[in-house]
N, CA, C and O atoms as a CHARMM CRD file, in Angstrom:
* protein
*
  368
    1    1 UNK  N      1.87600  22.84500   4.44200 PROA 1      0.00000
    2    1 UNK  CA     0.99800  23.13500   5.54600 PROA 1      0.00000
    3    1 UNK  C      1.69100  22.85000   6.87400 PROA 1      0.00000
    4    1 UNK  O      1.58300  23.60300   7.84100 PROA 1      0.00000
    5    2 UNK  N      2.55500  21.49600   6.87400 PROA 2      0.00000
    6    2 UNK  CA     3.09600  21.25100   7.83800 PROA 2      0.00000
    7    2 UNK  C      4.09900  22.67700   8.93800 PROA 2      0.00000
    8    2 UNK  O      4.16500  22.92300  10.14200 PROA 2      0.00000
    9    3 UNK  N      4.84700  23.42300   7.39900 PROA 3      0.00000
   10    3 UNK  CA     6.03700  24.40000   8.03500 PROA 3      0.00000
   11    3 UNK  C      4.56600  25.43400   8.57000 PROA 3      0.00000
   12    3 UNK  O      4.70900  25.92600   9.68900 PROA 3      0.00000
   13    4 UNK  N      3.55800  25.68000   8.02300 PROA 4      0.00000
   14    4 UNK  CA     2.82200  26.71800   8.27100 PROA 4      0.00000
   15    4 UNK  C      2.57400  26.62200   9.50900 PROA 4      0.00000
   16    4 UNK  O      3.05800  27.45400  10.27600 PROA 4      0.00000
   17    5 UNK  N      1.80900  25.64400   9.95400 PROA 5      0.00000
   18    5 UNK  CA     1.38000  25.53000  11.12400 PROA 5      0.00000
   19    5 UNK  C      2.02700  25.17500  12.20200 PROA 5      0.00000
   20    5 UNK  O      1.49900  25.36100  13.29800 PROA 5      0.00000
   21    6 UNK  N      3.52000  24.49200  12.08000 PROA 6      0.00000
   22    6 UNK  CA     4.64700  24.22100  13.20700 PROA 6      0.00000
   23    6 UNK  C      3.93200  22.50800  13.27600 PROA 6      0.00000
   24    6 UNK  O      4.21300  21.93700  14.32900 PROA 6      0.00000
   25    7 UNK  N      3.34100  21.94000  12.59500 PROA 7      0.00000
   26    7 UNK  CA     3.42300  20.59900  13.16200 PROA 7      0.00000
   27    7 UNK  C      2.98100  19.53000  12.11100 PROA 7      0.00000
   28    7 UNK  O      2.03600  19.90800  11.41900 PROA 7      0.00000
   29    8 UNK  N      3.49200  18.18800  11.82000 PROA 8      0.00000
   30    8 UNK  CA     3.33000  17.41400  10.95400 PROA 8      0.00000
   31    8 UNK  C      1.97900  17.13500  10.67000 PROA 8      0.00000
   32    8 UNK  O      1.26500  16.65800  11.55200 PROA 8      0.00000
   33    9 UNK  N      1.37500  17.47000   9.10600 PROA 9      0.00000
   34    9 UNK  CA     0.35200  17.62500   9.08900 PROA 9      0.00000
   35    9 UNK  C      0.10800  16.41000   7.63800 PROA 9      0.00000
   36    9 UNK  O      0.63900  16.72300   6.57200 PROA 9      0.00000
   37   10 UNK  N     -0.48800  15.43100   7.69500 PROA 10     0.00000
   38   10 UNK  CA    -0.23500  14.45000   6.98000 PROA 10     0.00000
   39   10 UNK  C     -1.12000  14.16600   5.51300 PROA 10     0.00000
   40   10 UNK  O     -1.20800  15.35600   5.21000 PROA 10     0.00000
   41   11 UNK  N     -1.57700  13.71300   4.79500 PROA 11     0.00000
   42   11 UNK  CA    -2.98900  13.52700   3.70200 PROA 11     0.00000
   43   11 UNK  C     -3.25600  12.57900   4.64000 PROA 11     0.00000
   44   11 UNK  O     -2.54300  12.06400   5.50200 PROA 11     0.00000
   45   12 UNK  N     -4.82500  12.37400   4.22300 PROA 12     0.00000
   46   12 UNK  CA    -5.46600  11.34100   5.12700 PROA 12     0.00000
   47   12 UNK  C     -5.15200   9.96000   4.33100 PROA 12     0.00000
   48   12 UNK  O     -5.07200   9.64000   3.14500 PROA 12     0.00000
   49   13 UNK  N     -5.04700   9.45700   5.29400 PROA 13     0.00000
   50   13 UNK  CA    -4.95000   7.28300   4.94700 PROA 13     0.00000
   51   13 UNK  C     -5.30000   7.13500   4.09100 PROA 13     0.00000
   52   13 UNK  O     -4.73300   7.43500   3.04000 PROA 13     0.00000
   53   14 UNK  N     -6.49700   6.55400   4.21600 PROA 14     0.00000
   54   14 UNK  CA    -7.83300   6.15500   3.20400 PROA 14     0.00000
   55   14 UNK  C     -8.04800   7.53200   1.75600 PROA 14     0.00000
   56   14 UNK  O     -8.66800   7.32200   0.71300 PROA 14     0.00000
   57   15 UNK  N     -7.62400   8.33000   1.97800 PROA 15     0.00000
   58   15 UNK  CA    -8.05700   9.10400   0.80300 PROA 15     0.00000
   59   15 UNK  C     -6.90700   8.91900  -0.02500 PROA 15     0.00000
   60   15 UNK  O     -7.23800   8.67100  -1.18400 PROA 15     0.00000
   61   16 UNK  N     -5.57500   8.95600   0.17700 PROA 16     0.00000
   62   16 UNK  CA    -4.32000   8.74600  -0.77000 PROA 16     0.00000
   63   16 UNK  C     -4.28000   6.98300  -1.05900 PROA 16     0.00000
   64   16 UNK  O     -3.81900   6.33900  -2.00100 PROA 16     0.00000
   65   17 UNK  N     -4.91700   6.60100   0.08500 PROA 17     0.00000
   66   17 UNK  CA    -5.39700   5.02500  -0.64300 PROA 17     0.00000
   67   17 UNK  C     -5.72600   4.87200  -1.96600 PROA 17     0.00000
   68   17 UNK  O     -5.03100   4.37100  -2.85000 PROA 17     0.00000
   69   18 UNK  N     -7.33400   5.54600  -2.08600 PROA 18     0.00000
   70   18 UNK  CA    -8.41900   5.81700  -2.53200 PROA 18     0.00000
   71   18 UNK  C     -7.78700   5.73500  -3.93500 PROA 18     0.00000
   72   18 UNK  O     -8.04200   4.90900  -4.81300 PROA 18     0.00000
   73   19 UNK  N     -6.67500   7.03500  -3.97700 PROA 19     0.00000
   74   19 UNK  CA    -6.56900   7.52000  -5.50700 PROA 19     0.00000
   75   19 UNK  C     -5.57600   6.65400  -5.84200 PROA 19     0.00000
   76   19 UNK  O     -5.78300   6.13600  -6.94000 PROA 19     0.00000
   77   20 UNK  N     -4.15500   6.15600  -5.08100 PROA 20     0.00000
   78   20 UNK  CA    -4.02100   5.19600  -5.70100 PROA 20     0.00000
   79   20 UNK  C     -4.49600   3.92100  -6.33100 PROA 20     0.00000
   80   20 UNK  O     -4.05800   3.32700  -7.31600 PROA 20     0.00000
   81   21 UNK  N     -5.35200   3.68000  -5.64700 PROA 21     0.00000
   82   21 UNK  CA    -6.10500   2.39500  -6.62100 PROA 21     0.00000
   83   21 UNK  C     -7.06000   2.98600  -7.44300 PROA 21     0.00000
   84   21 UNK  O     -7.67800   2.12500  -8.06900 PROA 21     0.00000
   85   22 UNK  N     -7.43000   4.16000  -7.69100 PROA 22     0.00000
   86   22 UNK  CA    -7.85700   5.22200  -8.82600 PROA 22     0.00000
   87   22 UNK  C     -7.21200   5.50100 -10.17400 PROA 22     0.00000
   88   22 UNK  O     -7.72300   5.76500 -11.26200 PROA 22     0.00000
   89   23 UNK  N     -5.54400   5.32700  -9.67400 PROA 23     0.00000
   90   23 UNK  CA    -4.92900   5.58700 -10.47000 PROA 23     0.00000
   91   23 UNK  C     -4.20400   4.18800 -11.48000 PROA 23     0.00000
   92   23 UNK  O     -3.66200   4.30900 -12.57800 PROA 23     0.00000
   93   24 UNK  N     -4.40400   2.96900 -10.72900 PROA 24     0.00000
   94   24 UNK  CA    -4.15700   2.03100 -10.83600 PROA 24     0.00000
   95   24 UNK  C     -4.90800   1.33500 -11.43000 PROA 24     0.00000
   96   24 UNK  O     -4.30900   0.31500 -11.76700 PROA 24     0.00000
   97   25 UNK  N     -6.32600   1.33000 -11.87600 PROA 25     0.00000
   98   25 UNK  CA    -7.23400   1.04600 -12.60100 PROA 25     0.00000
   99   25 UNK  C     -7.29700   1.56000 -13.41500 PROA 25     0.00000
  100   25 UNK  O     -7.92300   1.01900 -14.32700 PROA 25     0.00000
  101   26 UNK  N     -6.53900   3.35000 -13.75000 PROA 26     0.00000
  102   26 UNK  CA    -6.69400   3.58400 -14.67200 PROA 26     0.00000
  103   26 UNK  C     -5.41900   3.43900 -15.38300 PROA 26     0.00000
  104   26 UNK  O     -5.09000   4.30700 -16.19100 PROA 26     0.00000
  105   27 UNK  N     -4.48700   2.17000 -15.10200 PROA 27     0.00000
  106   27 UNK  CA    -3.41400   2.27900 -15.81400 PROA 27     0.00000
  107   27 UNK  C     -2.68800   3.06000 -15.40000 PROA 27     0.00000
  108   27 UNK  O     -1.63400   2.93200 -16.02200 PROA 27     0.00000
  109   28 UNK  N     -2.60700   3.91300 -14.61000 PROA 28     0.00000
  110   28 UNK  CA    -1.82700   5.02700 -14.64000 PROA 28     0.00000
  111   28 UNK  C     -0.61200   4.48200 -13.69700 PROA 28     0.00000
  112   28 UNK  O     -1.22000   4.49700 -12.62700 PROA 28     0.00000
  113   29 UNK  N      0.46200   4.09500 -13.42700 PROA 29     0.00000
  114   29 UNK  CA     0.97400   2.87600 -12.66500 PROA 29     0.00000
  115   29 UNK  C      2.04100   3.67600 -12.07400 PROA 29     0.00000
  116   29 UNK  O      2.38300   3.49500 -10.90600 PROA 29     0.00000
  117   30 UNK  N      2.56400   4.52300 -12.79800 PROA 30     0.00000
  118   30 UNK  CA     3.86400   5.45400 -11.88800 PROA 30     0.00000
  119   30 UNK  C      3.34500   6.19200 -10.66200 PROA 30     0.00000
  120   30 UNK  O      3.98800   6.36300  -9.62700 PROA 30     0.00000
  121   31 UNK  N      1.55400   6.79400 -11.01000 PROA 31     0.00000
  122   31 UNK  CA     1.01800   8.03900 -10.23700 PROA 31     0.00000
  123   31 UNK  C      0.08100   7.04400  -9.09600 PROA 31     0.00000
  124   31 UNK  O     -0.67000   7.58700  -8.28600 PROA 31     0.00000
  125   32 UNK  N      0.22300   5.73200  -9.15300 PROA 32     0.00000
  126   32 UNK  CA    -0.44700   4.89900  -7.96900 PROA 32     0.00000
  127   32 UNK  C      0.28000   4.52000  -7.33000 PROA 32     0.00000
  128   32 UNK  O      0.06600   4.35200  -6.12900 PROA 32     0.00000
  129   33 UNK  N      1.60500   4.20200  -8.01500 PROA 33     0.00000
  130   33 UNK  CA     2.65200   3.42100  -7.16300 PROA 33     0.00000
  131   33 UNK  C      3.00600   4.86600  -6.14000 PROA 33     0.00000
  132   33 UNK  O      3.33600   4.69700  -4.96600 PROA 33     0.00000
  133   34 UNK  N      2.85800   6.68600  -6.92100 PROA 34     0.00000
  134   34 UNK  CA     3.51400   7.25400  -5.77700 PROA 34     0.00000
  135   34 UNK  C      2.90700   7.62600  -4.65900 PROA 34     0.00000
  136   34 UNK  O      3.49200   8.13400  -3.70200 PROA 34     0.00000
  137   35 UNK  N      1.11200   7.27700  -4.75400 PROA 35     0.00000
  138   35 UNK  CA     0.36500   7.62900  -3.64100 PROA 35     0.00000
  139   35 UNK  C      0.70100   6.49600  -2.37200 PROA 35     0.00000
  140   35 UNK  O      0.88600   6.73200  -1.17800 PROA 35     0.00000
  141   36 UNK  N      0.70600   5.23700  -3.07100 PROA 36     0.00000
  142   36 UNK  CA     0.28400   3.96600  -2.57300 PROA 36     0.00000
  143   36 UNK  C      2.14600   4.17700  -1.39500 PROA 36     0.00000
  144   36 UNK  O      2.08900   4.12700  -0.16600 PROA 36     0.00000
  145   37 UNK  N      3.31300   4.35800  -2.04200 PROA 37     0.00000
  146   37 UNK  CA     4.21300   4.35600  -1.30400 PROA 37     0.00000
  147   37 UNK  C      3.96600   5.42600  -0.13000 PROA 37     0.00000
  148   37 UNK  O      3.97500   5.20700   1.08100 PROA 37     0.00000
  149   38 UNK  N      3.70100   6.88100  -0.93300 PROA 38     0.00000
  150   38 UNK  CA     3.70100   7.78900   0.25100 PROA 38     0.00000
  151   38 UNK  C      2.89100   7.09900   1.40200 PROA 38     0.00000
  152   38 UNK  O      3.39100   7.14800   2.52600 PROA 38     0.00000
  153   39 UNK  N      1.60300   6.41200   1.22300 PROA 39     0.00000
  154   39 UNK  CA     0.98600   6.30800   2.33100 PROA 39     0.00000
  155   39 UNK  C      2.06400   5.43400   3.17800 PROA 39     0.00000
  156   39 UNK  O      2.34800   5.85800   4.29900 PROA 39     0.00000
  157   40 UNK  N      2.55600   4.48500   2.81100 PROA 40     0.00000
  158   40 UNK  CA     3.55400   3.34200   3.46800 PROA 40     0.00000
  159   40 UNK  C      4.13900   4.41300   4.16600 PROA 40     0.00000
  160   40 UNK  O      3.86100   4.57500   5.35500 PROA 40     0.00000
  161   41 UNK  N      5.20600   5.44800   3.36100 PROA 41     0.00000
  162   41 UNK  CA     6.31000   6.00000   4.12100 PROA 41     0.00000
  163   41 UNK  C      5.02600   7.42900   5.44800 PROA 41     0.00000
  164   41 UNK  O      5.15200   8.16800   6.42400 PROA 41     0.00000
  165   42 UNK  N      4.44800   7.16500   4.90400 PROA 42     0.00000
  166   42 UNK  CA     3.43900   8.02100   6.12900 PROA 42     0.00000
  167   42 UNK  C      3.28900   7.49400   6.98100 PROA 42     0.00000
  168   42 UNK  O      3.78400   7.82500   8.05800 PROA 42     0.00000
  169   43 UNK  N      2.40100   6.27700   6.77500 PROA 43     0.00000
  170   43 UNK  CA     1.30000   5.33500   8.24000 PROA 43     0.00000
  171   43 UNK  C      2.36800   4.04600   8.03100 PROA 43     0.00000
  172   43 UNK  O      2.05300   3.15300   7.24400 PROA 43     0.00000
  173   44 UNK  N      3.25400   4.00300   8.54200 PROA 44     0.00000
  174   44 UNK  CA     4.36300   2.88800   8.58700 PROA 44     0.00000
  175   44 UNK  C      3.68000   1.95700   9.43100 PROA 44     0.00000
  176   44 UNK  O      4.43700   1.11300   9.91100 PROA 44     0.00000
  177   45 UNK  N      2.88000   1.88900   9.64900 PROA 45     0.00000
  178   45 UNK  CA     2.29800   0.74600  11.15100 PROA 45     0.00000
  179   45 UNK  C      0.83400   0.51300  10.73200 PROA 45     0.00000
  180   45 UNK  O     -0.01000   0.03900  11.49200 PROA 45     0.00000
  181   46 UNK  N      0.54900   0.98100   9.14000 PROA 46     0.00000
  182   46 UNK  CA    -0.61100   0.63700   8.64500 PROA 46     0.00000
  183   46 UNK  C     -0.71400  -0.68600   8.16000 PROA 46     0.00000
  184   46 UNK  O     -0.17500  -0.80400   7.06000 PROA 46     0.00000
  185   47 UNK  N     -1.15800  -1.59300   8.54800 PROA 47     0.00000
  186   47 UNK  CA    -1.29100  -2.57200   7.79900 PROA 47     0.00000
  187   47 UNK  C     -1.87500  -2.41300   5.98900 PROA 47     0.00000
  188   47 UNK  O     -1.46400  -2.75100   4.87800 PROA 47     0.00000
  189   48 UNK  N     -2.70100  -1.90800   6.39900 PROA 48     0.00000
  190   48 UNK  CA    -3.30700  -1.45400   5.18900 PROA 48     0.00000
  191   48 UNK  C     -2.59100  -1.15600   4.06800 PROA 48     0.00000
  192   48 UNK  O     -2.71100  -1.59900   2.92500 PROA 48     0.00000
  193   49 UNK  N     -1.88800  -0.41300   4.48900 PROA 49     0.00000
  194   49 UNK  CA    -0.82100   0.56100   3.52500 PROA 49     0.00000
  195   49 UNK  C     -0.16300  -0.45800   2.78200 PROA 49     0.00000
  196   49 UNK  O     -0.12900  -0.63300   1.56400 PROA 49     0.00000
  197   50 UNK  N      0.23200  -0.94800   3.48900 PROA 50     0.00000
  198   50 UNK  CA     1.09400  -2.50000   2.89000 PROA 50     0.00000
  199   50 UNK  C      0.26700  -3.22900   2.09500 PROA 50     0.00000
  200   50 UNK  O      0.57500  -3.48900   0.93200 PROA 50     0.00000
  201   51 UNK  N     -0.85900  -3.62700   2.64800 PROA 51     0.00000
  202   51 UNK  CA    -1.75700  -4.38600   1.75800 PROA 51     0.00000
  203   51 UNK  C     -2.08300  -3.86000   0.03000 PROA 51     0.00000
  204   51 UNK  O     -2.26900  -4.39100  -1.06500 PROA 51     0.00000
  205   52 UNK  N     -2.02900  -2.87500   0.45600 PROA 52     0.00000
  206   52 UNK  CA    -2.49800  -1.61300  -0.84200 PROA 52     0.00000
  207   52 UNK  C     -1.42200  -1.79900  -1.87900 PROA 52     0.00000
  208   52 UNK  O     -1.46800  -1.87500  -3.10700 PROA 52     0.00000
  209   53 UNK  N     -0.28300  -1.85800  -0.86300 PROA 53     0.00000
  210   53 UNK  CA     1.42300  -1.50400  -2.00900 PROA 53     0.00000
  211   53 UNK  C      1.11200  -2.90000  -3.05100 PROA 53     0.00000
  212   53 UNK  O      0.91600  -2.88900  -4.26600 PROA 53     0.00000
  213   54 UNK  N      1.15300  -4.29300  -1.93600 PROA 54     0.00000
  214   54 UNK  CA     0.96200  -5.19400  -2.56000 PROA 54     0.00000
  215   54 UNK  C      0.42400  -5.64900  -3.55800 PROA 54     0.00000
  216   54 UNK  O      0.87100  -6.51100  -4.31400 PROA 54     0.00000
  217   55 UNK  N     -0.76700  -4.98200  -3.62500 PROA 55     0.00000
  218   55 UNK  CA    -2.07100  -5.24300  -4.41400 PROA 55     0.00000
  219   55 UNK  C     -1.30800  -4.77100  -5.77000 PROA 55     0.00000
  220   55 UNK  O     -1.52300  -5.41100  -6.79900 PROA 55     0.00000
  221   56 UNK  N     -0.69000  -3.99800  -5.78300 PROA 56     0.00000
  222   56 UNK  CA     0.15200  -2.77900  -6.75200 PROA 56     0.00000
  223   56 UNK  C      0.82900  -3.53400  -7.25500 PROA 56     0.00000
  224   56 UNK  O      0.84300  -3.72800  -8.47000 PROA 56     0.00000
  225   57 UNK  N      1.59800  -4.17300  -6.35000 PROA 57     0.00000
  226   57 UNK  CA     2.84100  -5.20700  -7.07700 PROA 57     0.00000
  227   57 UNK  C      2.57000  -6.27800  -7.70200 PROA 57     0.00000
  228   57 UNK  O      3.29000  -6.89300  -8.48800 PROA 57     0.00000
  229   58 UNK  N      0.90500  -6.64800  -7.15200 PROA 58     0.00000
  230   58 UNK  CA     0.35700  -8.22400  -8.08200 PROA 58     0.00000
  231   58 UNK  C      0.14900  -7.03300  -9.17600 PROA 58     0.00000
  232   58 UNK  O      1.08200  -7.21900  -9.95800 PROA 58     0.00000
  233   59 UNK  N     -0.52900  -6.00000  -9.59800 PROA 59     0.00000
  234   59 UNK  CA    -1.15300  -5.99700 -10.53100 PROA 59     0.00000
  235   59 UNK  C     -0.25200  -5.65900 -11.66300 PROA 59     0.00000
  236   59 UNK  O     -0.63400  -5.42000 -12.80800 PROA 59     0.00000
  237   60 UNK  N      1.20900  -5.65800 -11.16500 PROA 60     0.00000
  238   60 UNK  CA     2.62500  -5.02100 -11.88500 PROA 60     0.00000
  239   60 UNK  C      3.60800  -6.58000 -12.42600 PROA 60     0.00000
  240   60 UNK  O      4.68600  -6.69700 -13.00700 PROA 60     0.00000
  241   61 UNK  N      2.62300  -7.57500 -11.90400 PROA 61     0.00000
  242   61 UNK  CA     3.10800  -8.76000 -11.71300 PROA 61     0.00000
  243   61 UNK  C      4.94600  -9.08200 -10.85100 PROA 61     0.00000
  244   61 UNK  O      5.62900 -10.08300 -11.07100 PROA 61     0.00000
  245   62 UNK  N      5.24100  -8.21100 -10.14500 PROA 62     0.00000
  246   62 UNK  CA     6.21800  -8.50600  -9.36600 PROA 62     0.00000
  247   62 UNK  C      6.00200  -8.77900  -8.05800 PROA 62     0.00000
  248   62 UNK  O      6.01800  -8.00900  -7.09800 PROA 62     0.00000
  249   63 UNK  N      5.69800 -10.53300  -8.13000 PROA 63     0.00000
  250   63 UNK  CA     5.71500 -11.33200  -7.07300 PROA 63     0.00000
  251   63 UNK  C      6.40000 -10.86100  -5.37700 PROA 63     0.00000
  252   63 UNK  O      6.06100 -10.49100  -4.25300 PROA 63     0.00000
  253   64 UNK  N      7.35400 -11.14400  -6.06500 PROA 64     0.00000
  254   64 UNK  CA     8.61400 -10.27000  -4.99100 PROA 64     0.00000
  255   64 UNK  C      8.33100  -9.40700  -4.25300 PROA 64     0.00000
  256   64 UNK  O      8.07900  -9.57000  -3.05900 PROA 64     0.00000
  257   65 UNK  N      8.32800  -8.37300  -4.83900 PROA 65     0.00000
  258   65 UNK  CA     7.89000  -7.42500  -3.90600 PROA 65     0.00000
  259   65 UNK  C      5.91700  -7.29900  -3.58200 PROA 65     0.00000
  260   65 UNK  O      5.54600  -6.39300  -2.83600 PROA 65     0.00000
  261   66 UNK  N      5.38000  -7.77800  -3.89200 PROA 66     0.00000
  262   66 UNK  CA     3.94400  -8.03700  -3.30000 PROA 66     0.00000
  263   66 UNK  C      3.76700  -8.84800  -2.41300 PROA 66     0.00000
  264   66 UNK  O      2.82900  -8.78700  -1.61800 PROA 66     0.00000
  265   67 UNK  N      5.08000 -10.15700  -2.42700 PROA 67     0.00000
  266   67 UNK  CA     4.93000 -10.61300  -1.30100 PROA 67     0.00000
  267   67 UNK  C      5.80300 -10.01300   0.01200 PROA 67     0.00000
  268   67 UNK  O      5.27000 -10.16400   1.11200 PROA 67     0.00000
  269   68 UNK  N      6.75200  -9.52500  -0.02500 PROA 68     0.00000
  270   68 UNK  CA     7.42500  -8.39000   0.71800 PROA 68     0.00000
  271   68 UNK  C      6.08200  -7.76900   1.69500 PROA 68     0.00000
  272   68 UNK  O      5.62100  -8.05900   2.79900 PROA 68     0.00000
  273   69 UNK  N      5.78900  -6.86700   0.74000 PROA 69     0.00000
  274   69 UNK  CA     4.40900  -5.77400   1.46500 PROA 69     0.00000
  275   69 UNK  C      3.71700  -6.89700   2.03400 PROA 69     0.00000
  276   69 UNK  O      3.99400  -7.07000   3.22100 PROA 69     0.00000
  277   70 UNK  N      2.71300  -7.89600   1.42600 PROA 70     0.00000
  278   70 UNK  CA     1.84400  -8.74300   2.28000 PROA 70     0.00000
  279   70 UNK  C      2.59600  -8.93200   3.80200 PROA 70     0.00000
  280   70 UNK  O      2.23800  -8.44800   4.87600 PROA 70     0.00000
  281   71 UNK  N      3.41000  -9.54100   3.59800 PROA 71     0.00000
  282   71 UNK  CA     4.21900  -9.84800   4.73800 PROA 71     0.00000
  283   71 UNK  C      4.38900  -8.87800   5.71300 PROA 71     0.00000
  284   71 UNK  O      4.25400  -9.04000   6.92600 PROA 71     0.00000
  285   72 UNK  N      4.69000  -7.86800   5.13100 PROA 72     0.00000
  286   72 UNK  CA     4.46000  -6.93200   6.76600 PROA 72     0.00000
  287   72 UNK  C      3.59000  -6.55400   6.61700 PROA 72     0.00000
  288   72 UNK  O      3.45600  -5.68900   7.48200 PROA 72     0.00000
  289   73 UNK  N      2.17200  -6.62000   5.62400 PROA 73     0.00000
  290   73 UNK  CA     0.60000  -6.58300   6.28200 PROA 73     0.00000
  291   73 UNK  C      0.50200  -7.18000   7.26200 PROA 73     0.00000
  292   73 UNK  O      0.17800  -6.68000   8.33900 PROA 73     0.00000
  293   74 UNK  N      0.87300  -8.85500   6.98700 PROA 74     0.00000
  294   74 UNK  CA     0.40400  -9.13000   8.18200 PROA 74     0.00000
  295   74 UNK  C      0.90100  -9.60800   9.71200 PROA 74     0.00000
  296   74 UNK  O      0.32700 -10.19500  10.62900 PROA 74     0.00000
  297   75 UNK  N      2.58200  -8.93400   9.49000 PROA 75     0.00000
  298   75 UNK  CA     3.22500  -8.70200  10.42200 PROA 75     0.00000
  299   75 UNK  C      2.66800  -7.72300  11.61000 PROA 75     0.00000
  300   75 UNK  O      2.84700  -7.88100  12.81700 PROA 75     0.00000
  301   76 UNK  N      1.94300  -6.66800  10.95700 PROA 76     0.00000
  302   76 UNK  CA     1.17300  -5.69100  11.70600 PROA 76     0.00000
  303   76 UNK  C      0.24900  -6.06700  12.21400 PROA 76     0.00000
  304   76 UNK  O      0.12000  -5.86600  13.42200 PROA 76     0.00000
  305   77 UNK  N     -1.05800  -6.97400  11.24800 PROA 77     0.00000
  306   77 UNK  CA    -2.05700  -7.71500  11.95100 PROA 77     0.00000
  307   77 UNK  C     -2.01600  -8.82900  11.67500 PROA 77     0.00000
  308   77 UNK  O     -2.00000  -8.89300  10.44500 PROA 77     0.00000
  309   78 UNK  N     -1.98800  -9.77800  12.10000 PROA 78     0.00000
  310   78 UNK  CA    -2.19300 -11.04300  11.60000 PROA 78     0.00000
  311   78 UNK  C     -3.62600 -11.52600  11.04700 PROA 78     0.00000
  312   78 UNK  O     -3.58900 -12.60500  10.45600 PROA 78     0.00000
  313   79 UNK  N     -4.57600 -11.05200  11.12200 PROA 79     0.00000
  314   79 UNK  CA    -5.86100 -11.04500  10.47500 PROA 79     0.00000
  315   79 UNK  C     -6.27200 -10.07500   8.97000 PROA 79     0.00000
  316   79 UNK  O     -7.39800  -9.72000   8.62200 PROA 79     0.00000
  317   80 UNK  N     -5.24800  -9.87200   8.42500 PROA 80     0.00000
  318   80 UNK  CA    -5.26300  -8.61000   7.65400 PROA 80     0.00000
  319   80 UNK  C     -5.62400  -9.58900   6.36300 PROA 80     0.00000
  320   80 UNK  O     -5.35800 -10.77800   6.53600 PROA 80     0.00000
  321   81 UNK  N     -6.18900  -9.22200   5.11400 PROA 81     0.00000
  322   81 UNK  CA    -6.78400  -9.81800   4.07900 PROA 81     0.00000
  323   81 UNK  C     -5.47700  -9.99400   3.23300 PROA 81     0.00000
  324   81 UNK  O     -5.65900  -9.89900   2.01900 PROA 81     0.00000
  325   82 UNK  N     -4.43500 -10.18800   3.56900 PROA 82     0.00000
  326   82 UNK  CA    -2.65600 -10.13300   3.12900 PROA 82     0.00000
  327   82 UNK  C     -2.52600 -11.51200   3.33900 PROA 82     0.00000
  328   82 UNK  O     -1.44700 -11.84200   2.84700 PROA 82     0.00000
  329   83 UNK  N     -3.23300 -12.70900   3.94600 PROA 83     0.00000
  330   83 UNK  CA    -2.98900 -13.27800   4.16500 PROA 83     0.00000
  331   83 UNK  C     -3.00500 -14.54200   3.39000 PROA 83     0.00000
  332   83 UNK  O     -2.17100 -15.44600   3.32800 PROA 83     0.00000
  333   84 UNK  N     -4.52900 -14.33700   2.62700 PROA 84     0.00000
  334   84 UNK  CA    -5.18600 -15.37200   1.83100 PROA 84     0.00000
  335   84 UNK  C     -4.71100 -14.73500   0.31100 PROA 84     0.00000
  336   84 UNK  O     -5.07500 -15.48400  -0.59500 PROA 84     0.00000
  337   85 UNK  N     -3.94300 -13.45800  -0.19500 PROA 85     0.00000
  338   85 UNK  CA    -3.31700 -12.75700  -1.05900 PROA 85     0.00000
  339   85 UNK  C     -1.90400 -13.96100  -1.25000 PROA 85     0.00000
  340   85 UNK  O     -1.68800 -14.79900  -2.12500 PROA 85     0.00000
  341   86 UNK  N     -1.04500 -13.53800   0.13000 PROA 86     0.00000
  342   86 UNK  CA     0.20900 -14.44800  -0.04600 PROA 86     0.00000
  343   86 UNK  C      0.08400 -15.75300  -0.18700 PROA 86     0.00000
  344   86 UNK  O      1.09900 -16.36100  -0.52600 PROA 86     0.00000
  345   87 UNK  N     -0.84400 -16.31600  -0.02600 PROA 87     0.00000
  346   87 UNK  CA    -1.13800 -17.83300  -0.23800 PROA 87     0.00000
  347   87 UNK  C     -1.39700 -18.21200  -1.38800 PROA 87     0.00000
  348   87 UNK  O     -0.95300 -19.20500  -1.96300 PROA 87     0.00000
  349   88 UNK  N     -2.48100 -17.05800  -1.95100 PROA 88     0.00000
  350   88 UNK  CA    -2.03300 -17.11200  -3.62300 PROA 88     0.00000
  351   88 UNK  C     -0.79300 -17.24500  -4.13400 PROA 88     0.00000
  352   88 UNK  O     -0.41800 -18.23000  -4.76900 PROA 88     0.00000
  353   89 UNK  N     -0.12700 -16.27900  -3.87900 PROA 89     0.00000
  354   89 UNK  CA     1.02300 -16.03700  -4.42200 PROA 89     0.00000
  355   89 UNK  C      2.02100 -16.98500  -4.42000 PROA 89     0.00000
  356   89 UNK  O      2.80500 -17.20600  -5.34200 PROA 89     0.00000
  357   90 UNK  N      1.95900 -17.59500  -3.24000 PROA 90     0.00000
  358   90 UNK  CA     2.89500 -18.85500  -2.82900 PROA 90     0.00000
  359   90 UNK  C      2.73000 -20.21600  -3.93100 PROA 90     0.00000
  360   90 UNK  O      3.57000 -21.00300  -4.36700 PROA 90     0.00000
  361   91 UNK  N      1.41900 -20.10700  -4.12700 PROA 91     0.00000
  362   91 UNK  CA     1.29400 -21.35100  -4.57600 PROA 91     0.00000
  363   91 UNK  C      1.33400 -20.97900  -6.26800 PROA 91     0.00000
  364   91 UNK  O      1.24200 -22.01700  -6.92300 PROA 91     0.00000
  365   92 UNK  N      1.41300 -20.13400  -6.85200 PROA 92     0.00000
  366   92 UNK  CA     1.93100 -19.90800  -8.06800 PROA 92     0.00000
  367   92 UNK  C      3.28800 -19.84700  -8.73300 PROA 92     0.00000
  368   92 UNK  O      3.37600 -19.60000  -9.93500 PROA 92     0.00000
């Protein structure tokens, strides 16, 4: 759509959110991880996005990188729900 119309035309936030954690409940873990990234490499300044990846990475159990994403959740906002996530994480 983007070449069609001459200008970057994106999926919405919240809806490629949506299905990744759609897809992620249903087990489906390759087809959440690729919504959940695209949104990152889309809305780079989403906090959210990050929060989302994270959530992905607890439920993949790789610490590491869930705390990565939290971290620039809440590099973006500092009030972001990434916060009381990494504190979990820390203390495990």
């Amino acid at each position: 759509m983007s070449e069609k119309f001459g200008a970057k035309i994106m999926p919405d936030e919240e809806h490629i959110n949506d299905l990744g954690y759609q897809f992620l409940n249903m087990k489906q873990f390759k087809k959440a991880e690729n919504f959940l990234t695209l949104n990152v490499a889309n809305y780079p300044d989403s906090f959210n996005a990050y929060d989302s990846l994270g959530d992905f990475y607890v439920a993949l159990e790789n610490n590491e990188k869930a705390i990565k994403n939290f971290k620039e959740s809440i590099s973006l906002n500092k009030d972001s729900a990434s916060k009381d996530k990494l504190k979990k994480l820390q203390k495990e």
